[in-house]
C-alpha positions as CSV (number, residue, x, y, z in Angstrom):
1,X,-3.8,-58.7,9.9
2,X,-1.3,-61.9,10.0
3,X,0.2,-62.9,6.8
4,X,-1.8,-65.8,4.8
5,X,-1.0,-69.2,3.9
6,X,-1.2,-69.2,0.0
7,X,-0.6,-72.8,-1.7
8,X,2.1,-71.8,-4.2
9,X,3.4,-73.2,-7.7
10,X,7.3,-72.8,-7.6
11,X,9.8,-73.2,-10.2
12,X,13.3,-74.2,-9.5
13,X,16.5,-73.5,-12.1
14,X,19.7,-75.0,-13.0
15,X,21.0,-73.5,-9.5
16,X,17.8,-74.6,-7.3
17,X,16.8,-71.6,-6.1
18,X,12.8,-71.6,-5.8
19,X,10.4,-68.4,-7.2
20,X,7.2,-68.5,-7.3
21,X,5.5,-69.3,-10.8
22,X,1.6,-69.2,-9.6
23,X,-0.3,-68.7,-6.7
24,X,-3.9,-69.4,-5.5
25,X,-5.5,-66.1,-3.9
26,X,-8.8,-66.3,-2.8
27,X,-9.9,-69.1,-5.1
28,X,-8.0,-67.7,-8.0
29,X,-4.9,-69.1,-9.7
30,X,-2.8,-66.0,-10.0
31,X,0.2,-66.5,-12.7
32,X,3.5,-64.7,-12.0
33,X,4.5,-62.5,-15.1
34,X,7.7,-61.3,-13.8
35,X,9.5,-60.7,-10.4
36,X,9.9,-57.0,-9.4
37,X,12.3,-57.8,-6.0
38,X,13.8,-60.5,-3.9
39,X,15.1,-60.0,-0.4
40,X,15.6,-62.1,2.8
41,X,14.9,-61.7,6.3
42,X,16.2,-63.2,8.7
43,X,15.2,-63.1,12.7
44,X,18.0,-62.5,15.2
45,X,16.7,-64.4,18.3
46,X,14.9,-67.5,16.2
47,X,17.5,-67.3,13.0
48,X,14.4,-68.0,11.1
49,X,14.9,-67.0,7.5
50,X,11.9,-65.8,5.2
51,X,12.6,-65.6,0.8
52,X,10.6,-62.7,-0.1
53,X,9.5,-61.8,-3.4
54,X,7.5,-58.8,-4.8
55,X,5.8,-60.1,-8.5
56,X,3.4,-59.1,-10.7
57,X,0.4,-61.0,-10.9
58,X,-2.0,-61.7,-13.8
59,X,-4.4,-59.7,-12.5
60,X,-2.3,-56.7,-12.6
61,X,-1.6,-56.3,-8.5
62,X,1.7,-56.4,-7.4
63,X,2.2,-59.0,-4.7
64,X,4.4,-59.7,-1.6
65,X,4.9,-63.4,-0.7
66,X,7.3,-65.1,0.9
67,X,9.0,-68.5,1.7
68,X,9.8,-69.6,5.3
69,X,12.8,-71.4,4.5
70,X,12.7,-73.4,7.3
71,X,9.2,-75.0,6.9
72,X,9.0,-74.5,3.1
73,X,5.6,-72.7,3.5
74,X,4.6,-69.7,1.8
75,X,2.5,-66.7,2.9
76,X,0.8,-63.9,1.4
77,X,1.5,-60.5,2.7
78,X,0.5,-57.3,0.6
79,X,-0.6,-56.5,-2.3
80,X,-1.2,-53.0,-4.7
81,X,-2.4,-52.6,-8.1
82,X,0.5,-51.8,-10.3
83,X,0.9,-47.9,-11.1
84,X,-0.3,-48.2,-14.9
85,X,-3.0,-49.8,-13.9
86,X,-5.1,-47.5,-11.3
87,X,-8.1,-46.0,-12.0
């Protein structure tokens, strides 16, 4: 499965750096309650860089998005329910 486009509310601090606030995910507004992990990638023959982010969603899943850096876009890529959460 490729990674989805998601359209993504982002909040920038004192320092600029951009995290995601809120999310639409099929249809849903998903709010960010906190931000597990941050990483970035970048690839070695196109130097394109990627801002991940694992969060915790509103709806209890834990979610991996990212950031192409270059084109500003954001893309879904996994997501899990969180542990206390499983049935």
């Amino acid at each position: 499965m490729s990674d989805v486009k998601l359209e993504v509310t982002i909040y920038a601090g004192y320092r600029g750096a951009e995290r995601p606030s809120s999310f639409i995910f099929e249809g849903s507004t998903i709010d960010v309650l906190g931000i597990v992990r941050t990483w970035v990638e970048e690839e070695h023959k196109t130097r394109v860089q990627k801002r991940y982010f694992i969060v915790k969603g509103s709806d209890q899943y834990l979610y991996t998005v990212y950031c192409d850096v270059g084109s500003g876009e954001w893309f879904y890529q996994d997501r899990e329910r969180t542990k206390g959460d499983q049935q």
